[in-house]
C-alpha angles and dihedrals in degrees: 000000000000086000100075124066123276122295091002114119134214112226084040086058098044096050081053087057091042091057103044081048089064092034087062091034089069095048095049083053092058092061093062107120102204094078120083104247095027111151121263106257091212096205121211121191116213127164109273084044147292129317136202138191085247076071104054094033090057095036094055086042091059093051095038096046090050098039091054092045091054118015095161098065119105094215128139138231135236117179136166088213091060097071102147086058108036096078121104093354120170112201114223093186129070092223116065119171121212132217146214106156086181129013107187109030091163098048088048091046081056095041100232097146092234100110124103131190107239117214112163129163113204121196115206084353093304125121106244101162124020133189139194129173122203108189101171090060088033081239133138124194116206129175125188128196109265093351097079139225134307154148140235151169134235088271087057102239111152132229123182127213132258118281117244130297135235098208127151108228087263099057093054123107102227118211123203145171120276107228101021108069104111127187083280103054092044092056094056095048090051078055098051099042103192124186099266138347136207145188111228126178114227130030091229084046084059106044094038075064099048092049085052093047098249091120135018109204132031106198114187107188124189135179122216095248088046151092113275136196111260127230084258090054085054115024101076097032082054101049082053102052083044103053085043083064078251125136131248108174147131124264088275085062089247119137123255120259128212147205083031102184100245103043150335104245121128101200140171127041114335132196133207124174145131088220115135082214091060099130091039092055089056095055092055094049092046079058092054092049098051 
């Protein structure tokens, strides 16, 4: 694989990811609380959420795990739980790896099972492998770059995702965030008047359903005086729909960038399918909105 760095192989790196996976998997499991001697989540609300300490363990597990295996790599870190350092940042490798410990916080406090833990490495800005745990289903998603997309379990045996769709714009299932659909959002859905929609937790939760066949289609909307999706939500769930010969892109059909130099926000209206009418279907939606 010429897009990791020199005398580092691929399968050796990925049973790395696979460990540290399981690793977090157990330790999301030790916050249930509905075992007895389950851990106390000791929930902090900032502004952009709240956070537990399911969020800074994972998330210390991910770096630690990855810094003693190779202690010799030059990569980079981007993580959502690093706030204080994240600003303003100018990245002197070519490998950065970014970081959503936990994607969902408010869908694993209440204990809905749609929340997934993000891991992606990028290469020159590029997603080149992409990660995305879902404990709740003991499934972990992986994509490599130019080796697909698939799924497995913690015995390893591997399940690939569904092949592309033919839908029209009202026969898809669209799937949205819970708690960000304003006045704005609802009336463009109405508009459009798919076949069905649904609330889900975390992106990675999403697009993990997409890729199985349970949605269609993941709209993010965002206005510009509001809360957007960061390049963590997105960077793992969209090497996955990619390397699933899927689409990620913005309403002009274009993909998404990241690291961008003045900030990590992925704004605006965002599309995820698997729909072979995917450019089709924003411009559609570009109509609606107009």
């Amino acid at each position: 694989m010429i897009y990791l760095p020199d005398n580092l192989n691929s399968e050796e790196l990925l049973n790395t990811i696979r460990e540290l996976s399981w690793d977090a998997a157990k330790i999301f499991r030790s916050y249930n609380q509905k075992i007895k001697n389950s851990r106390k989540l000791n929930i902090r609300n900032f502004e952009t959420g709240p956070v537990t300490a399911a969020d800074i363990e994972i998330n210390e597990l991910i770096k630690n795990s990855i810094k003693n295996k190779y202690p010799c790599q030059q990569w980079e870190f981007l993580s959502e739980e690093d706030k204080n350092s994240n600003k303003n940042r100018i990245y002197k490798s070519k490998w950065v790896w970014i970081i959503d410990p936990l994607d969902g916080t408010k869908d694993f406090i209440k204990e809905t099972g749609e929340y997934a833990m993000h891991l992606a490495l990028t290469y020159k800005k590029e997603i080149i492998l992409g990660i995305v745990l879902i404990p709740h289903k003991n499934q972990l998603w992986i994509s490599l770059r130019d080796e697909g997309t698939w799924f497995e379990n913690e015995d390893c045996l591997k399940q690939y995702p569904i092949n592309k769709k033919n839908k029209k714009l009202n026969e898809v299932k669209i799937l949205t965030s819970k708690s960000h659909v304003h006045q704005k959002f609802h009336s463009l859905l109405e508009k459009i008047n798919p076949k069905e929609i649904k609330g889900m937790g975390s992106i990675g939760y999403k697009i993990s359903s997409i890729l199985r066949g349970d949605g269609d289609l993941y709209i993010s909307y965002a206005l510009p005086e509001g809360t957007c999706p960061q390049d963590w939500d997105i960077a793992a769930p969209y090497g996955l729909i990619k390397e699933a010969g899927g689409y990620f892109t913005d309403l002009n059909g274009v993909d998404l960038k990241f690291l961008k130099e003045k900030n990590y926000d992925q704004s605006g209206l965002l599309i995820a399918s698997m729909n072979i009418n995917h450019l089709e279907i924003c411009k559609n939606i570009s109509t609606l909105i107009k």
